[in-house]
LUMDRENLO-689061 format. One record per atom (N, C-alpha, C): residue number from 1; residue in one letter; atom name; x, y, z. Coordinates in Angstrom, 1 decimal. Example, Ala and Ser with C-alpha at 12.3 -4.5 7.8 and 13.67 -1.06 7.14 Angstrom:
@seq = 1&type = A&atom = N&X = 13.2&Y = -5.7&Z = 7.8
@seq = 1&type = A&atom = CA&X = 12.3&Y = -4.5&Z = 7.8
@seq = 1&type = A&atom = C&X = 13.2&Y = -3.3&Z = 7.8
@seq = 2&type = S&atom = N&X = 12.8&Y = -2.2&Z = 7.1
@seq = 2&type = S&atom = CA&X = 13.7&Y = -1.1&Z = 7.1
@seq = 2&type = S&atom = C&X = 12.9&Y = 0.0&Z = 7.9
***
This chain:
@seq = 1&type = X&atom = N&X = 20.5&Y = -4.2&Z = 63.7
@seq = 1&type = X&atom = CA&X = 21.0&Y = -5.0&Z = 62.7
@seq = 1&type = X&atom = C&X = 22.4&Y = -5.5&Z = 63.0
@seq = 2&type = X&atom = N&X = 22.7&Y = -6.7&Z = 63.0
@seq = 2&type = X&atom = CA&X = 24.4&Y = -7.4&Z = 63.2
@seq = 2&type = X&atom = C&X = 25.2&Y = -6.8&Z = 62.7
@seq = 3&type = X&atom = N&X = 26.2&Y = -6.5&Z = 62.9
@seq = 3&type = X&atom = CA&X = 27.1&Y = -5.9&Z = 62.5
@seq = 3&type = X&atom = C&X = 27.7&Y = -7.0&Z = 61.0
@seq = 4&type = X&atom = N&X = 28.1&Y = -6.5&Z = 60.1
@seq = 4&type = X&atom = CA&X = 28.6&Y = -6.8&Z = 58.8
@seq = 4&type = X&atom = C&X = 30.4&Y = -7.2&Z = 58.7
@seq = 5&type = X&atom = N&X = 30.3&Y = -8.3&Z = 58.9
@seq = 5&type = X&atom = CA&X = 31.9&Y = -8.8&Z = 58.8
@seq = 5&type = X&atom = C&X = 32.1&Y = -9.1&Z = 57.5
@seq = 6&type = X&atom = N&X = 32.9&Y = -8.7&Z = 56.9
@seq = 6&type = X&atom = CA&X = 33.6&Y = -9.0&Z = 55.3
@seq = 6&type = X&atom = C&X = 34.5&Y = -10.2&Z = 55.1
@seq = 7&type = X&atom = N&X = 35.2&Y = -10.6&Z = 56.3
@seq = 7&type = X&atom = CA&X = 35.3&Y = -11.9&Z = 56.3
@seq = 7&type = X&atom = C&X = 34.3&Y = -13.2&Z = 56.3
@seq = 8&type = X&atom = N&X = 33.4&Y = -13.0&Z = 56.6
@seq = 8&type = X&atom = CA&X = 32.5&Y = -13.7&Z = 56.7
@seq = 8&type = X&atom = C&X = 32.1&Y = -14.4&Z = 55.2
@seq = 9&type = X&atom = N&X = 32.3&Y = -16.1&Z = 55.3
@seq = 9&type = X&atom = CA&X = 31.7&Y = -16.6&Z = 53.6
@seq = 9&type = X&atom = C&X = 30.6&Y = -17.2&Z = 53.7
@seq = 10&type = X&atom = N&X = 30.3&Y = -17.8&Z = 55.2
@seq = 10&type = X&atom = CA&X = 28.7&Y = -18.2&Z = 55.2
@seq = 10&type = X&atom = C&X = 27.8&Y = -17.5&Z = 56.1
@seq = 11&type = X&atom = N&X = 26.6&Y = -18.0&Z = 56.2
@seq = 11&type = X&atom = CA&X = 25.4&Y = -17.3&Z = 57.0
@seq = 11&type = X&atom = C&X = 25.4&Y = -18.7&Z = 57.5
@seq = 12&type = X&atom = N&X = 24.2&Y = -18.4&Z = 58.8
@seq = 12&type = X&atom = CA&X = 22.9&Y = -19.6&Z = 59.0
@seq = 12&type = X&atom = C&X = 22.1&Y = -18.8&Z = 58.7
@seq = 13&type = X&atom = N&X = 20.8&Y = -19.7&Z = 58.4
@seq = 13&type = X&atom = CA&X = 19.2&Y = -19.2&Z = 58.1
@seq = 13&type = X&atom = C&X = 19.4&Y = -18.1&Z = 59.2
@seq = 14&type = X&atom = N&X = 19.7&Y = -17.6&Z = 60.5
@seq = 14&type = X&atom = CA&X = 19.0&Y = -16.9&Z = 61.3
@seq = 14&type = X&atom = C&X = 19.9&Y = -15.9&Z = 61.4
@seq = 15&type = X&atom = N&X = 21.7&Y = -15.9&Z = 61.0
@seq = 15&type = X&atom = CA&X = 22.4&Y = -14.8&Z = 60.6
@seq = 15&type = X&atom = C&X = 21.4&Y = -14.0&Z = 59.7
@seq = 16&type = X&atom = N&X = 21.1&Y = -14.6&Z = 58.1
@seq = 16&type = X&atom = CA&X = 20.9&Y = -14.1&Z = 57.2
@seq = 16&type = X&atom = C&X = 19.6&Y = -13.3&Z = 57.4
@seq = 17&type = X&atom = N&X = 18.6&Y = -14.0&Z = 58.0
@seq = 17&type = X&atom = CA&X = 17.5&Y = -13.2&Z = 58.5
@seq = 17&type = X&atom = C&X = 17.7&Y = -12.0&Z = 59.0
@seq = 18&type = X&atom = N&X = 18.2&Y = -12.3&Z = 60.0
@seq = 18&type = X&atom = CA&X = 18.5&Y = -10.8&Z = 61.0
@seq = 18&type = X&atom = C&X = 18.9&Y = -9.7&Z = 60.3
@seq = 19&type = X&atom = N&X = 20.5&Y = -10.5&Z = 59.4
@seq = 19&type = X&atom = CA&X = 20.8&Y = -9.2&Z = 58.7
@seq = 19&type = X&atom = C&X = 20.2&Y = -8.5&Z = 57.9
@seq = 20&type = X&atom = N&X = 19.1&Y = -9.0&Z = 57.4
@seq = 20&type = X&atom = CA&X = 18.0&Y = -8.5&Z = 56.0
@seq = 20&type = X&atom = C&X = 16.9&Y = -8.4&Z = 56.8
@seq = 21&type = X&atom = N&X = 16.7&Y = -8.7&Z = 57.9
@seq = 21&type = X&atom = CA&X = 15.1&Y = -8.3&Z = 58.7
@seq = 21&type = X&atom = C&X = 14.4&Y = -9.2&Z = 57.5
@seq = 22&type = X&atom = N&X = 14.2&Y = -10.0&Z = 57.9
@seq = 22&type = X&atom = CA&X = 13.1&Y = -10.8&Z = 57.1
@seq = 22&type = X&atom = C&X = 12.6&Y = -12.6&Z = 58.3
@seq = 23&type = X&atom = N&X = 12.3&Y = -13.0&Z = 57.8
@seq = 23&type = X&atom = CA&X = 11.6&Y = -13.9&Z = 59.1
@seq = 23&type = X&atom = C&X = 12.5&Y = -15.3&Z = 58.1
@seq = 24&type = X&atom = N&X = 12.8&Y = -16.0&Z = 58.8
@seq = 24&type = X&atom = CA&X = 13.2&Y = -17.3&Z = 58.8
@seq = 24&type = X&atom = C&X = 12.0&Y = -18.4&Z = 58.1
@seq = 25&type = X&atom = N&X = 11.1&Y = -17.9&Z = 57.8
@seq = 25&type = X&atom = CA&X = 9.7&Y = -18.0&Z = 56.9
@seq = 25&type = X&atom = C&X = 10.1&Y = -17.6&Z = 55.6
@seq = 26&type = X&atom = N&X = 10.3&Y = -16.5&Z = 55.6
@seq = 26&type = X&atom = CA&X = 10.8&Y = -15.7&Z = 54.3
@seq = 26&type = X&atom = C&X = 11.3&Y = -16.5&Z = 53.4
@seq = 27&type = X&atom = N&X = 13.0&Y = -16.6&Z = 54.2
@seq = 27&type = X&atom = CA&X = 13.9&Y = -17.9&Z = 53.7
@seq = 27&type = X&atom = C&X = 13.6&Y = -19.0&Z = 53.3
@seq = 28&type = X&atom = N&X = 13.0&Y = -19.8&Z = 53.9
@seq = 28&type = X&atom = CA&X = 12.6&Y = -21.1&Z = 53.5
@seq = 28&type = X&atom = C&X = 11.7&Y = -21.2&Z = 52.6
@seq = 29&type = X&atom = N&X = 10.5&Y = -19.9&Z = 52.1
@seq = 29&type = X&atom = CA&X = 9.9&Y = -20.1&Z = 50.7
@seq = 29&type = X&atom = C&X = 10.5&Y = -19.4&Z = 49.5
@seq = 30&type = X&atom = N&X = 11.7&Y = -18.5&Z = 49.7
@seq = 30&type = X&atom = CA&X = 12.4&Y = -18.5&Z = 48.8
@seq = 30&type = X&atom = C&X = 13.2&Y = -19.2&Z = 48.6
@seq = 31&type = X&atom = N&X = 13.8&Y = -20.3&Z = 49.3
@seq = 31&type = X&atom = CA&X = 14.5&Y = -21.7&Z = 49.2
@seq = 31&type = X&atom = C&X = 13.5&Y = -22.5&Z = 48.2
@seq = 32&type = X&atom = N&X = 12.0&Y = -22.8&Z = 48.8
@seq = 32&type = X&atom = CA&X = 11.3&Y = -23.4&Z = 48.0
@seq = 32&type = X&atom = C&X = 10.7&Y = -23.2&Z = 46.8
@seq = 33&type = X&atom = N&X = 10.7&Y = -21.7&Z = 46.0
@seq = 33&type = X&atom = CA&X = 10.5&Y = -21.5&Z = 45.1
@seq = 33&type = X&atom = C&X = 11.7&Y = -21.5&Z = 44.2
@seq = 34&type = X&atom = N&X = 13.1&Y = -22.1&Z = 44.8
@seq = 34&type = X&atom = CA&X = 13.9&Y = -22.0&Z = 44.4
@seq = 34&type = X&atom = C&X = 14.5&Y = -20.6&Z = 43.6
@seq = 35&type = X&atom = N&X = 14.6&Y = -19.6&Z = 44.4
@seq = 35&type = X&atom = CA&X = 15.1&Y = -18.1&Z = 44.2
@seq = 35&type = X&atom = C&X = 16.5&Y = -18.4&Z = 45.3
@seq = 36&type = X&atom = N&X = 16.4&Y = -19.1&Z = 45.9
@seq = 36&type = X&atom = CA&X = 18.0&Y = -19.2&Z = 47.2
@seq = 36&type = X&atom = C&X = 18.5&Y = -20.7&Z = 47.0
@seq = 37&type = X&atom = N&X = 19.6&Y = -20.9&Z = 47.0
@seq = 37&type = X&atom = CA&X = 19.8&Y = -22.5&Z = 47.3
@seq = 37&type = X&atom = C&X = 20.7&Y = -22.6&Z = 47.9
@seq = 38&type = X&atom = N&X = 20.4&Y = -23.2&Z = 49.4
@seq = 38&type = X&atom = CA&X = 21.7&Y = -22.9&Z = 50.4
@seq = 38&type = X&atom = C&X = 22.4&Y = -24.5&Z = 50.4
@seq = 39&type = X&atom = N&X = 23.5&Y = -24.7&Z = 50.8
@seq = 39&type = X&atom = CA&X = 23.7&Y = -25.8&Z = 51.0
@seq = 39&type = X&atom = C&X = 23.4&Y = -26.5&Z = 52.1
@seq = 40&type = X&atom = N&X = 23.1&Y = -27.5&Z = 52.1
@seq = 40&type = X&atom = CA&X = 22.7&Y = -28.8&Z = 53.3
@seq = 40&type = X&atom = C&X = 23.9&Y = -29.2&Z = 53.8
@seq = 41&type = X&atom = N&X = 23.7&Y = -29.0&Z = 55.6
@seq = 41&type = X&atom = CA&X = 25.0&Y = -30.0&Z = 55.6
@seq = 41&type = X&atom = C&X = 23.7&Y = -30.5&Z = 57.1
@seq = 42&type = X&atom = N&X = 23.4&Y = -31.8&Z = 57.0
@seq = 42&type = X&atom = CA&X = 22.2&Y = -32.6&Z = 57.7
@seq = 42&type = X&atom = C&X = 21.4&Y = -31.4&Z = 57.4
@seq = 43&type = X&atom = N&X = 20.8&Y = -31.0&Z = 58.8
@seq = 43&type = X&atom = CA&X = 19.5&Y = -30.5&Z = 58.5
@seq = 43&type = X&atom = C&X = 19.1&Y = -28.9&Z = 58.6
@seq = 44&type = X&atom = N&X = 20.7&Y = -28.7&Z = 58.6
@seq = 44&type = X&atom = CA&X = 21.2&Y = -27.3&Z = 58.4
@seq = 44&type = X&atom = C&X = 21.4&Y = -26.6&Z = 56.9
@seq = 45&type = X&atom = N&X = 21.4&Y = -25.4&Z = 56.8
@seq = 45&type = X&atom = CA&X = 21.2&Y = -24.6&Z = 55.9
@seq = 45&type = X&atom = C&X = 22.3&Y = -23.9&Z = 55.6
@seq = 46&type = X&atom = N&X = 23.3&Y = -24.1&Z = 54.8
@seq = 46&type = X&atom = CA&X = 24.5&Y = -22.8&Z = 55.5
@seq = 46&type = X&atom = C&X = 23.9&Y = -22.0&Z = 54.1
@seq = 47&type = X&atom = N&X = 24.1&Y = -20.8&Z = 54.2
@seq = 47&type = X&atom = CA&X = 24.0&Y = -20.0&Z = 53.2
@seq = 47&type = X&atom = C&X = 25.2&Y = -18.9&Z = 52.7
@seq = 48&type = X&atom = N&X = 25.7&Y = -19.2&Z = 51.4
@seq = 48&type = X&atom = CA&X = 27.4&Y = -18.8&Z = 50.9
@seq = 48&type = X&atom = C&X = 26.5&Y = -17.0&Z = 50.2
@seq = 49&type = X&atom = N&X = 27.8&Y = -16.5&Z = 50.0
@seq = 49&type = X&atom = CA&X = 27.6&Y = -15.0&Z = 49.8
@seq = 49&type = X&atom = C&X = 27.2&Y = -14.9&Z = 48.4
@seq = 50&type = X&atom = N&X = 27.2&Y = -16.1&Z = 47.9
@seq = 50&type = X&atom = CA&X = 26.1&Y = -16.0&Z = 46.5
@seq = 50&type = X&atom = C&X = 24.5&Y = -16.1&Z = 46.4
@seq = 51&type = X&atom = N&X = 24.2&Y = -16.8&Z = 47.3
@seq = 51&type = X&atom = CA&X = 22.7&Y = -16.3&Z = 48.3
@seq = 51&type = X&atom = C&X = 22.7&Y = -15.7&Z = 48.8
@seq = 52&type = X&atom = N&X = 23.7&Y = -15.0&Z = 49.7
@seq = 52&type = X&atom = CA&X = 23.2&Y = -13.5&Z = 50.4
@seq = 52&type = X&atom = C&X = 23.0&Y = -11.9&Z = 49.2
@seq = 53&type = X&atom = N&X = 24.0&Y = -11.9&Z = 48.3
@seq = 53&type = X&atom = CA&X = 23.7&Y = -11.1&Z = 47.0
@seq = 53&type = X&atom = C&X = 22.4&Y = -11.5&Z = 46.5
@seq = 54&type = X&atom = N&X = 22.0&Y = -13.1&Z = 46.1
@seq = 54&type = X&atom = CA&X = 20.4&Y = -13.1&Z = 45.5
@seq = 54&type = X&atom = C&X = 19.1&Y = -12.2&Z = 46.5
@seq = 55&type = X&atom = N&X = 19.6&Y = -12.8&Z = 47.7
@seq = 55&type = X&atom = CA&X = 18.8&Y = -12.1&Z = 48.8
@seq = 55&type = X&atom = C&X = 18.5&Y = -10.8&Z = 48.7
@seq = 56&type = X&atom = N&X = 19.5&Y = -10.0&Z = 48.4
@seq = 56&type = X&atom = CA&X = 19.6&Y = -8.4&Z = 48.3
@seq = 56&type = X&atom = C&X = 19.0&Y = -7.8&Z = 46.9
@seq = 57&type = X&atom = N&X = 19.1&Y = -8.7&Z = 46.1
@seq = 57&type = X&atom = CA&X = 18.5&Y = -8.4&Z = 44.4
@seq = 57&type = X&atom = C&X = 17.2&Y = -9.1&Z = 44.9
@seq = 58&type = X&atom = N&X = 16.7&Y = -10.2&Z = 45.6
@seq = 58&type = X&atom = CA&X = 15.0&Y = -10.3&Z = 45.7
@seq = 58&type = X&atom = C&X = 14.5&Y = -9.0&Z = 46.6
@seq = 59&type = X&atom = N&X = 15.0&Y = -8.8&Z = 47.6
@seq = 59&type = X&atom = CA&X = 14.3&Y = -7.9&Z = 48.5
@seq = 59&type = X&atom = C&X = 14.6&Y = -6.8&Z = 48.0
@seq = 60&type = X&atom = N&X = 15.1&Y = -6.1&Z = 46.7
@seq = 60&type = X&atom = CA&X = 15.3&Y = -5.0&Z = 45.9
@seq = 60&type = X&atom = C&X = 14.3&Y = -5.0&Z = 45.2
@seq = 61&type = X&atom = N&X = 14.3&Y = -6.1&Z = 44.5
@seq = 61&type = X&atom = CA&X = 12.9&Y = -6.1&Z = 43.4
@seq = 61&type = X&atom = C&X = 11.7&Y = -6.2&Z = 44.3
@seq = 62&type = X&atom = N&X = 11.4&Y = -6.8&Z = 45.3
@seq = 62&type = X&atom = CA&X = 10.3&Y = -6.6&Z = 46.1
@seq = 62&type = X&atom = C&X = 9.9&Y = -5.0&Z = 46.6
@seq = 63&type = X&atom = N&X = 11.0&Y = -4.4&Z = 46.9
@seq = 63&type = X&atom = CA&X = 10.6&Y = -3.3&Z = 47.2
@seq = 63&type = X&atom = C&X = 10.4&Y = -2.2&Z = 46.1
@seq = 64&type = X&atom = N&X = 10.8&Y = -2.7&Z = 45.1
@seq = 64&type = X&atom = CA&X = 10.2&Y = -2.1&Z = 43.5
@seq = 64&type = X&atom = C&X = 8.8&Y = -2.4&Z = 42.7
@seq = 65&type = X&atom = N&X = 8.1&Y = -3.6&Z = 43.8
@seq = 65&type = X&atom = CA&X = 7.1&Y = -4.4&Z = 43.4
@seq = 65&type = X&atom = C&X = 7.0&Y = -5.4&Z = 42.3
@seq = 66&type = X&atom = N&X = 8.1&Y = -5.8&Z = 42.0
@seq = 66&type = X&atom = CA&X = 8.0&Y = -6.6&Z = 41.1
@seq = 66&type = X&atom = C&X = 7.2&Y = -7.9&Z = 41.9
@seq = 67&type = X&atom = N&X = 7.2&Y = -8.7&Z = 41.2
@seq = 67&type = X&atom = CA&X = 6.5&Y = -10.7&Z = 41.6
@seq = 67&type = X&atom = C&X = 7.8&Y = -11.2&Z = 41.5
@seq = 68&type = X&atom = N&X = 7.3&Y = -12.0&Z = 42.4
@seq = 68&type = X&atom = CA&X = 8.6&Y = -13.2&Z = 42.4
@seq = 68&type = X&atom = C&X = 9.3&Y = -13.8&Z = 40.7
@seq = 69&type = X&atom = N&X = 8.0&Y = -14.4&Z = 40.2
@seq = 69&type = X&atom = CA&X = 8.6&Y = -14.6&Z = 39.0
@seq = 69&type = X&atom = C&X = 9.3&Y = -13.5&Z = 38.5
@seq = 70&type = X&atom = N&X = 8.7&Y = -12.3&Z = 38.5
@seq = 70&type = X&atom = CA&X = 9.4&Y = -11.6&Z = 37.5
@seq = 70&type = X&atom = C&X = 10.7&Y = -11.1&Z = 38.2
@seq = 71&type = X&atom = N&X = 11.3&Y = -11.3&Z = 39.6
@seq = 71&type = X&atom = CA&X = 12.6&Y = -11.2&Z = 40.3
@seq = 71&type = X&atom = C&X = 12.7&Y = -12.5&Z = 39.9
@seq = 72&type = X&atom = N&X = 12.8&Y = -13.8&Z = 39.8
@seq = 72&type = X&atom = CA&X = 13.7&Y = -15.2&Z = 39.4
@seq = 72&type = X&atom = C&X = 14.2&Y = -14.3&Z = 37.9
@seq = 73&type = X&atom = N&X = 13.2&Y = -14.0&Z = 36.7
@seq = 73&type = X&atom = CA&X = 13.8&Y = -14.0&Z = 35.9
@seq = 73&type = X&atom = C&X = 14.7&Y = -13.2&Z = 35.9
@seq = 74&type = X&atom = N&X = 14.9&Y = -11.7&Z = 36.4
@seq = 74&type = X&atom = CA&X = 16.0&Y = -10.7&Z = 37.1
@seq = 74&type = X&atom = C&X = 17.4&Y = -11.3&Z = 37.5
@seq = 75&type = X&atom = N&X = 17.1&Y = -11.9&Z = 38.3
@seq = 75&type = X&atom = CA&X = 18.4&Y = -12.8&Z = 39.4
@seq = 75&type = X&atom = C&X = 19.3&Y = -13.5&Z = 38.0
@seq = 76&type = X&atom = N&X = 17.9&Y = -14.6&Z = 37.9
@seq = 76&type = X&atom = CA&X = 18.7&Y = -15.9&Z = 37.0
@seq = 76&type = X&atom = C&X = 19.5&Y = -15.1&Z = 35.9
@seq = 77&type = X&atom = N&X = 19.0&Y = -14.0&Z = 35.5
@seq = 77&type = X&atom = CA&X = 19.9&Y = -13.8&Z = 34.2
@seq = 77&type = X&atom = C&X = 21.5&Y = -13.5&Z = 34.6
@seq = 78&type = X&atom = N&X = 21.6&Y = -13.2&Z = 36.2
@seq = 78&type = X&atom = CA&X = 23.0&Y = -13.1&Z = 36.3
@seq = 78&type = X&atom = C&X = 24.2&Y = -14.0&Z = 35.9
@seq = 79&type = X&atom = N&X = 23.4&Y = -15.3&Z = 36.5
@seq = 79&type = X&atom = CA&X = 24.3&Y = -16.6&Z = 36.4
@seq = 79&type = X&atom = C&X = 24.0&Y = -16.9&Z = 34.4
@seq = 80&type = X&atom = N&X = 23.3&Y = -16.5&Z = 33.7
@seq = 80&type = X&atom = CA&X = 23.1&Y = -17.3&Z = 32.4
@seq = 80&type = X&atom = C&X = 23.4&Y = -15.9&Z = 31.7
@seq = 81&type = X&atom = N&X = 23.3&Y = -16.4&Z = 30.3
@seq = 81&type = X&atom = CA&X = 23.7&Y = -15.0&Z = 29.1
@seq = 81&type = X&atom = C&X = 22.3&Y = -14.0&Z = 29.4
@seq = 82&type = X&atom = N&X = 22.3&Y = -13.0&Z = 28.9
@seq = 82&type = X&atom = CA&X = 23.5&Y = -12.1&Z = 28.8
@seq = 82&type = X&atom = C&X = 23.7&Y = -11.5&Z = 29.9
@seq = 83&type = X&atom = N&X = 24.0&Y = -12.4&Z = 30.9
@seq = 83&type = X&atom = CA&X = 24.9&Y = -11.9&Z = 32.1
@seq = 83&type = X&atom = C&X = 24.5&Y = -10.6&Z = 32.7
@seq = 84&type = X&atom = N&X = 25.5&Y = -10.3&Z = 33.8
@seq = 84&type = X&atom = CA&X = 25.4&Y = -8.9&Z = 34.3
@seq = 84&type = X&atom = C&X = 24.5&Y = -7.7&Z = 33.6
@seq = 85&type = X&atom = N&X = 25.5&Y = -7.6&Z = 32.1
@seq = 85&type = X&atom = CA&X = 24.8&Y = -6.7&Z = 31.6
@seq = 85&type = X&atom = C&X = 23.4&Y = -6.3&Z = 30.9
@seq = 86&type = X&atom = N&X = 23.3&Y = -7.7&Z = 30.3
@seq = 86&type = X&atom = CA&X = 21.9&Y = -7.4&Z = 30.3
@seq = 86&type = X&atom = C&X = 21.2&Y = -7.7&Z = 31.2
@seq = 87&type = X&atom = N&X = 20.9&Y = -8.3&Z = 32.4
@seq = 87&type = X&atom = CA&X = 20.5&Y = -8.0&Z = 33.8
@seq = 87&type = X&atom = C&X = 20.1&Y = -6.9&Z = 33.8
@seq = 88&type = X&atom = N&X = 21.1&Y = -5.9&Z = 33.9
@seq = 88&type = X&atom = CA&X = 21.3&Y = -4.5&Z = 34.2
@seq = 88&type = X&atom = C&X = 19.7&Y = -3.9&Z = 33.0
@seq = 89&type = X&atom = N&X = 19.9&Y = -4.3&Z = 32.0
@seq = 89&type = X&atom = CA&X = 19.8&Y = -3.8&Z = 30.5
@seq = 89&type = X&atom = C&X = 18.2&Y = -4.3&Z = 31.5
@seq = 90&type = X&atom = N&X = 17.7&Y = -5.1&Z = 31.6
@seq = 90&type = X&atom = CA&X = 16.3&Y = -5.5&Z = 31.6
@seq = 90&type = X&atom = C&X = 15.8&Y = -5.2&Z = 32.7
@seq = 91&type = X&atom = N&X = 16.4&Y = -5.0&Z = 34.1
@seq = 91&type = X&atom = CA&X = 16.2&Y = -4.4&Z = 35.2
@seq = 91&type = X&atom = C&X = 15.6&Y = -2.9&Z = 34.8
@seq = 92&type = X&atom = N&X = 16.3&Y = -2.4&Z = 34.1
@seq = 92&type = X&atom = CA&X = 16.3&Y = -0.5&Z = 34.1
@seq = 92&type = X&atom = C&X = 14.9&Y = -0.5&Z = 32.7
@seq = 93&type = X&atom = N&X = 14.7&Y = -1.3&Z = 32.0
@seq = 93&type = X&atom = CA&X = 13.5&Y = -1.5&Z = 31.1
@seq = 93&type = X&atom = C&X = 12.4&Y = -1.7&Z = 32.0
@seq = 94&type = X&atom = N&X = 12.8&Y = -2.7&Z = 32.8
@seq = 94&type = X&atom = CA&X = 11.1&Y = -3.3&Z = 34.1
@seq = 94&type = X&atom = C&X = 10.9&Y = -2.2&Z = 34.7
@seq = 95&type = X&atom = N&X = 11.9&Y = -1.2&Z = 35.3
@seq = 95&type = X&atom = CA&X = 11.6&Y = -0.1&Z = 36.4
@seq = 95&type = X&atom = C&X = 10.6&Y = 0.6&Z = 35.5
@seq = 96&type = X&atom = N&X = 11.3&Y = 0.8&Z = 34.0
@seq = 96&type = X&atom = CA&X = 10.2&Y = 1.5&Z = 33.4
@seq = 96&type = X&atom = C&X = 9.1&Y = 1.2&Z = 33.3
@seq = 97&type = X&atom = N&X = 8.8&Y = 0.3&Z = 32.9
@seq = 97&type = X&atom = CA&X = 7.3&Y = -0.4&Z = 32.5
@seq = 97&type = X&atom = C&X = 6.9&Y = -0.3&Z = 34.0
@seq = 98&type = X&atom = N&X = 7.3&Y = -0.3&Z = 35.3
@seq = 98&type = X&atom = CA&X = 6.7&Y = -0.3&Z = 36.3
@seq = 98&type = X&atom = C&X = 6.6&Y = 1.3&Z = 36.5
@seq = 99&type = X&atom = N&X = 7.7&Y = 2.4&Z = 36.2
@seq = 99&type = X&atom = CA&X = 7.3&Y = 3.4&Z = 36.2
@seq = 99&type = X&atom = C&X = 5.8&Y = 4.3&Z = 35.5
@seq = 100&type = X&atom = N&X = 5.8&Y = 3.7&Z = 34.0
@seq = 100&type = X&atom = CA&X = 4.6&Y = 4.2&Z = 33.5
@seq = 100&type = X&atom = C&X = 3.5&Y = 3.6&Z = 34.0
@seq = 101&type = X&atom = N&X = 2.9&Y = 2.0&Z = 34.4
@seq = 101&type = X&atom = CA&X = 2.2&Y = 1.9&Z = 35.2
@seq = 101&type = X&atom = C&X = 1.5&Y = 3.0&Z = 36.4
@seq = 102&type = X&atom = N&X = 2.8&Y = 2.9&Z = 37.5
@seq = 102&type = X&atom = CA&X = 2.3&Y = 4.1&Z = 38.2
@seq = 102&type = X&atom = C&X = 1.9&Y = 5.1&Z = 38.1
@seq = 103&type = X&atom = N&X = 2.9&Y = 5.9&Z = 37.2
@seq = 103&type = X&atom = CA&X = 1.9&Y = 6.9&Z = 36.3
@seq = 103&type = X&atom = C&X = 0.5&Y = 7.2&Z = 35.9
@seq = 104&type = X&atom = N&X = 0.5&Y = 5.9&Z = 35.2
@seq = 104&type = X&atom = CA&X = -0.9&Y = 5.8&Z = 34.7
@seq = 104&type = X&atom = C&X = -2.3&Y = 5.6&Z = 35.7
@seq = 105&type = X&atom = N&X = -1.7&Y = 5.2&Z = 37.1
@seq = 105&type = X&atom = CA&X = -2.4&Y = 4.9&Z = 38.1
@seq = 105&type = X&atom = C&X = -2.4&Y = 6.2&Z = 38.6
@seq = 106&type = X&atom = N&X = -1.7&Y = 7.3&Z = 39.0
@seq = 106&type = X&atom = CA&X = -2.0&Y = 8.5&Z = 39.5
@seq = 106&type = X&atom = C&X = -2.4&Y = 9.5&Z = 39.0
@seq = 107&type = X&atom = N&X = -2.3&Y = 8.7&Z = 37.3
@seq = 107&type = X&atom = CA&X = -3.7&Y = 9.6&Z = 36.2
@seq = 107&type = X&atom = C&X = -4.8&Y = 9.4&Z = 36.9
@seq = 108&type = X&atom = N&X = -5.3&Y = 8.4&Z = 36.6
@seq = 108&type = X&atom = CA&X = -6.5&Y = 7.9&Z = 37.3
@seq = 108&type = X&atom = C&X = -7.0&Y = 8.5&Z = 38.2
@seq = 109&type = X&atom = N&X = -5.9&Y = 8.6&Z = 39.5
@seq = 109&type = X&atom = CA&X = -6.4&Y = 8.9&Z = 40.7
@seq = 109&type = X&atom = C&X = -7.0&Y = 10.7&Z = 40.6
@seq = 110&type = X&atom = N&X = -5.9&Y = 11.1&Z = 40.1
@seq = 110&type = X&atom = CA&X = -6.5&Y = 12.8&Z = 39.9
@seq = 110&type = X&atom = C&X = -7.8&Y = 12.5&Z = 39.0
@seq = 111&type = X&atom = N&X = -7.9&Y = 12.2&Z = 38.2
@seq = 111&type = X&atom = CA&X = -9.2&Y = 12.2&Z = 37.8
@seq = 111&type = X&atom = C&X = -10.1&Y = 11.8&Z = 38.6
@seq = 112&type = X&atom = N&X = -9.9&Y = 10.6&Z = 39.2
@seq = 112&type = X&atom = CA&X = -11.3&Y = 10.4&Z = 40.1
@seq = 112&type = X&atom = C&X = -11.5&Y = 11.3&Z = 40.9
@seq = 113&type = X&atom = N&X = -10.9&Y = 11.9&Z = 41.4
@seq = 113&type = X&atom = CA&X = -10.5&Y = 13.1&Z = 42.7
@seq = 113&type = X&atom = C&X = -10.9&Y = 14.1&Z = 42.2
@seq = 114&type = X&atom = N&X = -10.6&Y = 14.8&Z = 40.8
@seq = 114&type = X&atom = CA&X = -11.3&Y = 16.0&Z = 39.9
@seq = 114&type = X&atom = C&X = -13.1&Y = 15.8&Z = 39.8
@seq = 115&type = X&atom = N&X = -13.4&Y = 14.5&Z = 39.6
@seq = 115&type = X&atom = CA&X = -14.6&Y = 14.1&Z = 39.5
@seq = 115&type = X&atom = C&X = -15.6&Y = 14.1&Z = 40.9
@seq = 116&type = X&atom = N&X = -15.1&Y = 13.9&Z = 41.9
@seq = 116&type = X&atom = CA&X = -15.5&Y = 13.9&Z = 42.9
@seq = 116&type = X&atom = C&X = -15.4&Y = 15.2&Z = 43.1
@seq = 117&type = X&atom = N&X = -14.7&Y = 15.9&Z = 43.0
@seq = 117&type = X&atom = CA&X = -14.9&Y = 17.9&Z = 43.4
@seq = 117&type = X&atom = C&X = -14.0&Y = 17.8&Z = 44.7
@seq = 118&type = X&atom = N&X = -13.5&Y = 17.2&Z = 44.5
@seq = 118&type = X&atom = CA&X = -11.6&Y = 17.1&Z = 45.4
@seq = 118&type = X&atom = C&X = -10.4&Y = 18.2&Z = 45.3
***
């Protein structure tokens, strides 16, 4: 992984990749679903440290399994009311509702597993 400069205010598509291990694929359909919006300068992409943070909150909620939609609505609430905090406030509600899900799914699984003579 690249090493992390703090001076640093922009990426290219292929900084930003590398540093997040994700494919330059990745990028461009979270550009297109409009979750990233880098600026154009011709037919380059620079990407400012306010898309490298969204990048870090999509590939969080991916690895929590949320959907894209339900990471737009996560993100977006940073930039709009009620901001940060309720971000925070709705974030730690979804983990739940994703936590009892799973739950409920490894009910299941012992059961089927008990039923089977497992």
């Amino acid at each position: 992984m690249p090493e992390h400069r703090p001076d640093r205010t922009t990426w290219t598509i292929t900084q930003l990749a590398e540093e997040h291990g994700v494919t330059l694929r990745t990028l461009r359909h979270y550009e297109e679903v409009g979750l990233l919006h880098p600026e154009r300068r011709g037919t380059s992409r620079v990407f400012h440290q306010r898309d490298r943070v969204r990048l870090q909150l999509i590939l969080r909620g991916k690895r929590l399994g949320f959907t894209l939609p339900e990471i737009r609505t996560i993100v977006d609430m940073y930039d709009d009311q009620p901001g940060e905090a309720g971000q925070l406030r709705y974030l730690l509600e979804q983990i739940e509702v994703r936590r009892a899900e799973l739950d409920e799914v490894e009910r299941r699984c012992h059961e089927d597993l008990s039923r089977l003579g497992a």
